[in-house]
C-alpha positions as CSV (number, residue, x, y, z in Angstrom):
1,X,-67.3,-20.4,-28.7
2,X,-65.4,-22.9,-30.7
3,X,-62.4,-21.7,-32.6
4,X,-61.7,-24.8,-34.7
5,X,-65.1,-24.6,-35.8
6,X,-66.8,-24.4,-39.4
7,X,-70.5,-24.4,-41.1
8,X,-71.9,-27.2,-43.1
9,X,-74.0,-26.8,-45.7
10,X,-73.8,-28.8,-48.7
11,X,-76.6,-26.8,-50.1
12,X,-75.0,-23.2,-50.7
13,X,-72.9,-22.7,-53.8
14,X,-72.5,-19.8,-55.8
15,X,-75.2,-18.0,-56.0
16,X,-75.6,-15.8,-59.4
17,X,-79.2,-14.2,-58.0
18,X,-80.8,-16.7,-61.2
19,X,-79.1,-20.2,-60.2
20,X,-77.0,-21.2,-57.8
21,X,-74.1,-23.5,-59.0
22,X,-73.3,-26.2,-56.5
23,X,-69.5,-26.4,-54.9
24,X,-69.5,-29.8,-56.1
25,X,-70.6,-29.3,-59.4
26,X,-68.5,-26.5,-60.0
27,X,-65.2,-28.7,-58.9
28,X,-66.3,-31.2,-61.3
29,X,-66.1,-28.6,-64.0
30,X,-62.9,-27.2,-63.0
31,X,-61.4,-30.6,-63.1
32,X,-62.7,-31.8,-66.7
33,X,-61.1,-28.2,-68.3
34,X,-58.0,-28.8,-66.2
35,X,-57.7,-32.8,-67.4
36,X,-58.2,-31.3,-70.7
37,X,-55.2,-28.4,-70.6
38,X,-53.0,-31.3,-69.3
39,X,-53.5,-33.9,-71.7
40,X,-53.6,-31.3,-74.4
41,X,-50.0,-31.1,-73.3
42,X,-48.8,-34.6,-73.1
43,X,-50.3,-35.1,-76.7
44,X,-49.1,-32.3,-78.1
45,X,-45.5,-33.6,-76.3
46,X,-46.2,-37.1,-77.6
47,X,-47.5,-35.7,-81.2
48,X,-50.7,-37.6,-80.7
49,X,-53.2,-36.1,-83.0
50,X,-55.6,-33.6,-81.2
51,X,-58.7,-35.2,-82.8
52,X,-57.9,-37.9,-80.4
53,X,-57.9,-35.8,-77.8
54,X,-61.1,-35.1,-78.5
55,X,-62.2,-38.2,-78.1
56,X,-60.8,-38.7,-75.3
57,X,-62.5,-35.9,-73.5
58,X,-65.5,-37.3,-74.5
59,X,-64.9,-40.9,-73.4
60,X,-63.7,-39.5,-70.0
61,X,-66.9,-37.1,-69.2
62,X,-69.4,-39.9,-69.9
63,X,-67.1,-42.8,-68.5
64,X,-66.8,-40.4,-65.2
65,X,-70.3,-39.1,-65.0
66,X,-72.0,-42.8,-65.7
67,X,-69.9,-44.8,-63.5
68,X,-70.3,-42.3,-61.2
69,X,-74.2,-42.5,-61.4
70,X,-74.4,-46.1,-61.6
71,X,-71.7,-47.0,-59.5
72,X,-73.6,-45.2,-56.4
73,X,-77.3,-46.4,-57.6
74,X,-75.9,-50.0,-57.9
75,X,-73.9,-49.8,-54.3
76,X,-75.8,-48.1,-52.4
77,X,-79.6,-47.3,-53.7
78,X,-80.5,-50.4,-56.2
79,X,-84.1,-50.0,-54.8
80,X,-84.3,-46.6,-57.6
81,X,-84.1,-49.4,-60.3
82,X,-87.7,-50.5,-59.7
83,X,-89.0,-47.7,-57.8
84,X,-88.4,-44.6,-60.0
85,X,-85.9,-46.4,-62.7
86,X,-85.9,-42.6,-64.6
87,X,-84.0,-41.2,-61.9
88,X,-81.0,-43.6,-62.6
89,X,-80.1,-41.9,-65.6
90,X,-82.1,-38.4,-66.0
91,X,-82.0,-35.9,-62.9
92,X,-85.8,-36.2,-62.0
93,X,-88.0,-38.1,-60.0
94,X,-91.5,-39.5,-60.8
95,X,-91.8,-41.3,-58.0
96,X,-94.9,-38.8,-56.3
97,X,-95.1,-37.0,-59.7
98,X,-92.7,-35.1,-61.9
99,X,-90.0,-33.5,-60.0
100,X,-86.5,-31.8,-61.1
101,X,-83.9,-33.1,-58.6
102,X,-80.7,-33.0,-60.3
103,X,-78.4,-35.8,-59.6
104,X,-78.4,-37.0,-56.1
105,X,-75.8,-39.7,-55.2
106,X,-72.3,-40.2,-57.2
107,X,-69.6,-43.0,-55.9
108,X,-66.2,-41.8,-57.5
109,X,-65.5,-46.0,-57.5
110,X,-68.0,-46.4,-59.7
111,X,-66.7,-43.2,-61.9
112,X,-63.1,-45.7,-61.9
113,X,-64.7,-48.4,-62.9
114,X,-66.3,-46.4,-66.1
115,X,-63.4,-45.0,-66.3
116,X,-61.3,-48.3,-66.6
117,X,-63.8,-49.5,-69.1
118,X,-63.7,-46.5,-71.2
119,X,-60.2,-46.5,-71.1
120,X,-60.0,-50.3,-72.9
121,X,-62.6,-49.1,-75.7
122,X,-61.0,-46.2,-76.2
123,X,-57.6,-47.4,-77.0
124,X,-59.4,-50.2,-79.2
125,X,-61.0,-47.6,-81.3
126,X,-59.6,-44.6,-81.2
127,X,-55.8,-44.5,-80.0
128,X,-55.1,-48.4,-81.2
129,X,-52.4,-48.5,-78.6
130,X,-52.0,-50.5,-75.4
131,X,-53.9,-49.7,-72.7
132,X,-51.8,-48.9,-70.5
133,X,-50.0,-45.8,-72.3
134,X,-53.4,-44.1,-72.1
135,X,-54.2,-45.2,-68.3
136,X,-49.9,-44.1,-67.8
137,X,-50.9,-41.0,-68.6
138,X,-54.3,-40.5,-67.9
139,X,-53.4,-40.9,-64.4
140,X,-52.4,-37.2,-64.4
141,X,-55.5,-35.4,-64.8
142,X,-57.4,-38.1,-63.1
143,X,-55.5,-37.2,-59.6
144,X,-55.8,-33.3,-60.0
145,X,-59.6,-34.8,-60.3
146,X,-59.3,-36.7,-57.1
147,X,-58.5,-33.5,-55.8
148,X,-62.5,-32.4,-55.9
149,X,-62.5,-35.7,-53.4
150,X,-60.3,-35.3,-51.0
151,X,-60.2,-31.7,-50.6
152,X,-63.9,-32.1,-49.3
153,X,-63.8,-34.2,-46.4
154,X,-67.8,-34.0,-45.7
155,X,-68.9,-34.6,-49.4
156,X,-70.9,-37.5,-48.3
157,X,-72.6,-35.3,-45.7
158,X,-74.9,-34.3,-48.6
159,X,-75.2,-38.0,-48.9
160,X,-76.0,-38.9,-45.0
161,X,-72.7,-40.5,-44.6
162,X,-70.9,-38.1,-42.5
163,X,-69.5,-40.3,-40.5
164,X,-67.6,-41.7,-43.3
165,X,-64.7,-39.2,-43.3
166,X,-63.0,-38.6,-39.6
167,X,-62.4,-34.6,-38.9
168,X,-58.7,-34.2,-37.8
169,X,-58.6,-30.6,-36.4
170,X,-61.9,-29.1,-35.6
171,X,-63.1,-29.8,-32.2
172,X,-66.5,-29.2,-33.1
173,X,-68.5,-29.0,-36.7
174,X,-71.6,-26.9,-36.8
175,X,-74.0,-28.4,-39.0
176,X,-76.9,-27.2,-41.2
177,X,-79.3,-27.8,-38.1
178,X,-77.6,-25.5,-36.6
179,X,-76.7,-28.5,-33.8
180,X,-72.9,-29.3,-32.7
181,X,-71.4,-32.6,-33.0
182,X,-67.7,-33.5,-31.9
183,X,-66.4,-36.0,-33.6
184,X,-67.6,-38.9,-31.8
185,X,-70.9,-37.5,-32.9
186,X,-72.2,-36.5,-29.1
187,X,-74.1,-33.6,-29.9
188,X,-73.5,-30.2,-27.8
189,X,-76.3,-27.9,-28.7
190,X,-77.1,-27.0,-24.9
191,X,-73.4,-26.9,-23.7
């Protein structure tokens, strides 16, 4: 028995008995609304028109989920660009016929680089103010964001990385195979 022990399984989510909504997507969810509620806030502290606000919601989800998308795809699977180039941008594959995946692989550097870019377009076309009073306060929401990041140490499991994250209290992890690893990954399924 291992007391500092826990089950992973990137698969499980919340399971509504129709559709099960994935932990991950879920925290991305959470932290768009939450980035919203807060910059409502410092614009309506700032007396920045709301319409902008808007706008800035906007710019952020598709700066976030793009750069995200690309960012991994570019990094660390360019091969989908000439093997099955729909799945870069729509959450299918045609490689051995049509297939719904959903989206699988998102770098959060590439989601700051979109995000940095967005930013500068954004205060061009919309805000006409320097960019860095939006990225001053954009800052805000985008750590409660980071949150969805670093409060999941084995996100990347899902991604075959596990390795990429260190565990710092549990002796043992106890992985969807049902095998144990310690943290030097020595597996300990028959004592």
């Amino acid at each position: 028995m291992h007391l500092l022990s826990f089950s992973w399984n990137p698969s499980e989510g919340l399971d509504l008995g129709f559709y099960t909504i994935q932990y991950y997507s879920l925290m991305f969810v959470i932290a768009f609304v939450v980035g919203w509620f807060l910059m409502k806030r410092i614009y309506k502290n700032e007396d920045i028109p709301m319409s902008k606000l808007d706008s800035l919601f906007i710019y952020m989800v598709l700066a976030i989920l793009i750069g995200a998308r690309l960012g991994h795809v570019i990094f660390y699977q360019s091969e989908l660009f000439s093997e099955d180039f729909w799945s870069v941008f729509l959450p299918i594959s045609t490689k051995d016929g049509f297939q719904f995946t959903g989206f699988r692989g998102l770098a959060s550097h590439g989601a700051a680089i979109g995000v940095i870019v967005a930013m500068y377009i954004y205060c061009r076309r919309v805000l006409k103010r320097h960019m860095l009073w939006v990225l001053d306060r954009v800052v805000i929401p985008v750590a409660f964001g980071a949150i969805k990041e670093i409060s999941d140490p084995y996100h990347n499991g899902s991604k075959g990385h596990r390795d990429h994250y260190p565990v710092q209290n549990p002796e043992h992890v106890a992985l969807e195979d049902a095998s144990t690893i310690d943290v030097h990954g020595h597996d300990h399924t028959n004592g």
